[in-house]
VOGU-3710 file (C-alpha; in Angstrom, 3 decimals, decimal comma):
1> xxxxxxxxxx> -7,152/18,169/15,526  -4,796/17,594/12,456  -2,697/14,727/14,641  -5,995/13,119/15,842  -7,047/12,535/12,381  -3,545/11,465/11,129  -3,428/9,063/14,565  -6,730/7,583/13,158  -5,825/7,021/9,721  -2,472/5,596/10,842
11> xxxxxxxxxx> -4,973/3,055/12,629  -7,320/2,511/10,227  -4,017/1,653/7,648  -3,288/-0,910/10,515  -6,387/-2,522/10,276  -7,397/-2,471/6,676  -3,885/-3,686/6,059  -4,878/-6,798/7,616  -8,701/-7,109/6,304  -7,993/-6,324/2,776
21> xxxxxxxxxx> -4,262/-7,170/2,283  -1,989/-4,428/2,122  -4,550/-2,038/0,542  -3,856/0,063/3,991  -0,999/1,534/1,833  -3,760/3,990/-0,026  -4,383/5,231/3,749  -1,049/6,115/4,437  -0,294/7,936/1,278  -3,225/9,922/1,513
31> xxxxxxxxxx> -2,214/10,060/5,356  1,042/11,270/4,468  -0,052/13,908/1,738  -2,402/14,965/4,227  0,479/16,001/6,308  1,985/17,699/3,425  4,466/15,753/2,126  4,671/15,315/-1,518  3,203/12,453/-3,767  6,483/10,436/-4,587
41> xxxxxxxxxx> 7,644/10,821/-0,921  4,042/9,550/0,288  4,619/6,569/-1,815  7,864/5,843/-0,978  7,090/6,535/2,828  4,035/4,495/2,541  6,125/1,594/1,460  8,369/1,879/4,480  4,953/1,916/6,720  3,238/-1,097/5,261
51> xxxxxxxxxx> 6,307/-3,337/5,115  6,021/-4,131/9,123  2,494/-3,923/8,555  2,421/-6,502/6,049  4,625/-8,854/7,730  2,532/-8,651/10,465  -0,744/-9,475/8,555  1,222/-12,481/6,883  2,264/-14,101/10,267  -1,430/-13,785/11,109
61> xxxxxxxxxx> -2,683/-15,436/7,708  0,290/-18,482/8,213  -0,618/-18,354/11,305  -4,451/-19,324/10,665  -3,356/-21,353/7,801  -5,529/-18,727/5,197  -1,694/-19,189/3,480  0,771/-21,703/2,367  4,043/-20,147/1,367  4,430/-21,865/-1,382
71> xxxxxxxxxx> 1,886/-20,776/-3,139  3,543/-17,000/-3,143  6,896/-18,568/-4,587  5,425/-17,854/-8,225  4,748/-14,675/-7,309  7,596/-13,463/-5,188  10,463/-12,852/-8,144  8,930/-10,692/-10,477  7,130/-8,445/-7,438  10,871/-8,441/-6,444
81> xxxxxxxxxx> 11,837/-7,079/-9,959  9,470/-4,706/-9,953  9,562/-3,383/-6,747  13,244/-2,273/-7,488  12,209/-1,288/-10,823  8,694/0,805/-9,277  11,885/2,500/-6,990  14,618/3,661/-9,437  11,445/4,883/-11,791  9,410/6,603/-8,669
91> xxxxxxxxxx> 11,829/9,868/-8,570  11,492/10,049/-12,376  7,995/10,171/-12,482  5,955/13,358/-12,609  4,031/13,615/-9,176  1,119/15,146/-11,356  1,050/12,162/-13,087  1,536/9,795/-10,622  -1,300/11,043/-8,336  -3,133/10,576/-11,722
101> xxxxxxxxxx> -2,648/6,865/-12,212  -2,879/6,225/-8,836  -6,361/7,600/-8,481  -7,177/5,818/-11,964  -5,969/2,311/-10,547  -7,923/2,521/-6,937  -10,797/3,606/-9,142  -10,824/0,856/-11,539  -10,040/-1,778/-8,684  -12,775/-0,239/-6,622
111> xxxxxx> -15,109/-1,070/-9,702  -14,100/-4,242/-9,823  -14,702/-5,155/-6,622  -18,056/-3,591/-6,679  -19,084/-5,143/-9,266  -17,654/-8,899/-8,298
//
């Protein structure tokens, strides 16, 4: 039973990746710490899942013209930055803590959205 629900949250990352942009990333990590792996290797792990993911949903956006890839330029150095900075500072974090903010940022963006 345990792989038949991680096979359909590995699906349901697939396709909520796509719907909502990359927010299929909260499915795997909670995938992942379902099958007992810690919260900073969920993350990181859950990176390495949605990157193909992502690209994927991007070719589809271009693809339908949703996109122009220009308008990302502005956006695509500092994400850069901080992606390397997110990845020296992830094994230095306290997974108590982490789990922590994560839960308080999908809650407040969750609001947000609810309330848009």
């Amino acid at each position: 039973m345990k792989k038949v629900i991680s096979y359909t949250l590995s699906f349901l990352t697939g396709v909520i990746n796509i719907i909502a942009g990359s927010c299929g990333g909260i499915i795997a990590v909670e995938n992942l710490k379902y099958n007992n792996i810690d919260s900073a290797n969920a993350h990181a792990t859950a990176i390495a899942v949605i990157l193909p993911l992502t690209i994927i949903s991007a070719a589809v956006y271009i693809y339908r013209g949703d996109v122009k890839i220009s308008d990302s330029y502005v956006y695509l150095l500092p994400g850069l930055i901080g992606s390397a900075a997110g990845a020296y500072l992830l094994p230095k974090i306290p997974e108590k803590f982490l789990s922590k903010a994560f839960s308080v940022f999908i809650i407040y963006a969750g609001v947000k959205m609810f309330l848009k």
